[in-house]
C-alpha positions as CSV (number, residue, x, y, z in Angstrom):
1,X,1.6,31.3,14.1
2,X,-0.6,34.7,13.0
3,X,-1.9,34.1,9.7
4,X,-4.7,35.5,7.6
5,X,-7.0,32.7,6.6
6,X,-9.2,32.7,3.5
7,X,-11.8,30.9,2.2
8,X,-15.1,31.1,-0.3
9,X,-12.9,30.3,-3.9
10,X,-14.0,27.6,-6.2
11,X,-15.4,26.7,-10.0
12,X,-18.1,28.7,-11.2
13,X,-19.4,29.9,-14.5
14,X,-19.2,33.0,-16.3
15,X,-21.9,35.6,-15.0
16,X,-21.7,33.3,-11.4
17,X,-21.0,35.2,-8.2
18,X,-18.4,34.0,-5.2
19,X,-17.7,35.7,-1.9
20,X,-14.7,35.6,-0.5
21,X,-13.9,35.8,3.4
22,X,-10.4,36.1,5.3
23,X,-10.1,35.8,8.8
24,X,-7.4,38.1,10.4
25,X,-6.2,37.7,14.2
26,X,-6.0,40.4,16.4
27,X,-8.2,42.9,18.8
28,X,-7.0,46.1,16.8
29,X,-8.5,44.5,13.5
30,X,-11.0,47.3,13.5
31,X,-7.8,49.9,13.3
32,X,-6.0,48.2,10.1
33,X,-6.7,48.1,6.4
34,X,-7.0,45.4,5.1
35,X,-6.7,44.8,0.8
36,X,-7.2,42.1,-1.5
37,X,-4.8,40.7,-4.3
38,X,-4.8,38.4,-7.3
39,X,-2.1,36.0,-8.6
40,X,-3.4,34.5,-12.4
41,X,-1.0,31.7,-13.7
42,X,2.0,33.2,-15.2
43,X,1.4,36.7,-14.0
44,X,2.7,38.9,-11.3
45,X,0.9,39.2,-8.3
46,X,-1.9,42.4,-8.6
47,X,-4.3,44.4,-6.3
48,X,-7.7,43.7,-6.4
49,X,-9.4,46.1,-3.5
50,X,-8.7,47.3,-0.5
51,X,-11.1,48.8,2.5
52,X,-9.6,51.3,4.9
53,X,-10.0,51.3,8.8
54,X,-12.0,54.4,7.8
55,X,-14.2,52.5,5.3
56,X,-13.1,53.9,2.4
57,X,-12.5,51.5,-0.5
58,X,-10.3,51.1,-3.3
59,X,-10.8,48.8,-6.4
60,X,-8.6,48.6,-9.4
61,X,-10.3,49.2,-13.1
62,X,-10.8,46.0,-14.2
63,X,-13.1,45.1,-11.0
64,X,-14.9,48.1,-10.4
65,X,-18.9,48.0,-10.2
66,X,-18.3,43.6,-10.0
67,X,-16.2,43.8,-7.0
68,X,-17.4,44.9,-3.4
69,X,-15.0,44.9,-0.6
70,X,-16.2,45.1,3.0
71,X,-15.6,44.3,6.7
72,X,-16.9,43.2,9.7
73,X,-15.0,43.9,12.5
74,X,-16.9,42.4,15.3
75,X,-16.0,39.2,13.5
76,X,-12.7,39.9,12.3
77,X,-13.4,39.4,8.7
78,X,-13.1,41.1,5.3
79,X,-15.1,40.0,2.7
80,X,-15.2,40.1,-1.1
81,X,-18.4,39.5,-2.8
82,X,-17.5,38.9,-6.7
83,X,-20.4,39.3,-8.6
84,X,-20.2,39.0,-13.4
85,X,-17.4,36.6,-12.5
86,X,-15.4,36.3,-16.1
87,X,-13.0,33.9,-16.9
88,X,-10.0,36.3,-16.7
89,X,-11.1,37.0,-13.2
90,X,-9.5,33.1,-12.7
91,X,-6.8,33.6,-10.1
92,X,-5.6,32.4,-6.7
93,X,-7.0,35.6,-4.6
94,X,-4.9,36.5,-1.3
95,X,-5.6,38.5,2.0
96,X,-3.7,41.0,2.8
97,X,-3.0,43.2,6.3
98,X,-0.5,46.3,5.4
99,X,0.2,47.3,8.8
100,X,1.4,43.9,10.1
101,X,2.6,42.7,6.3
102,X,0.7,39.4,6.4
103,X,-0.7,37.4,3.6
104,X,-3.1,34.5,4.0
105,X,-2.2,31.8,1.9
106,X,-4.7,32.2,-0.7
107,X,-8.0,31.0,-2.0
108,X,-8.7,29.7,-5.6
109,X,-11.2,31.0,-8.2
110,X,-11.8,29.5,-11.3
111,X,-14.2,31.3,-13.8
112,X,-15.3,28.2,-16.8
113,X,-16.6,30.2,-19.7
């Protein structure tokens, strides 16, 4: 089955960095965005950053100069490098691929303070 495929979460400290990777199927890869979302315990689902086939790049407030999306697309693969990791960035982080609608199955990051 097509899935989006994460991986790079785990337990790090406050100030710690983590880079996230998701694998997406595919030959057009290079023509979708691709986006990134957050699920904390107890809260709704949330964007985190997106890229753009283009390049262009979205981040929501609460990420912005910690966060850095990016892509590869002769590898297939999206990336977010977390960098001033705090505890309320503690979250099970999803891939996501707008065009087709698919969702990996998510990647955990736990921030210890």
């Amino acid at each position: 089955q097509v899935q989006l495929v994460e991986s790079g979460g785990g337990l790090v400290q406050a100030g710690g960095s983590l880079r996230l990777s998701c694998a997406a199927p595919g030959r057009t890869f290079s023509t979708y965005d691709m986006g990134w979302y957050r699920q904390a315990p107890g809260k709704e689902r949330e964007f985190v950053a997106s890229v753009r086939w283009t390049g262009e790049t979205t981040y929501t407030d609460s990420v912005k100069g910690r966060f850095t999306i990016s892509r590869d697309n002769d590898k297939n693969t999206v990336y977010l490098q977390m960098n001033s990791l705090k505890p309320e960035d503690t979250a099970i982080y999803y891939c996501f691929q707008p065009m087709s609608g698919l969702w990996g199955r998510g990647t955990q990051v736990t921030v210890s303070s």
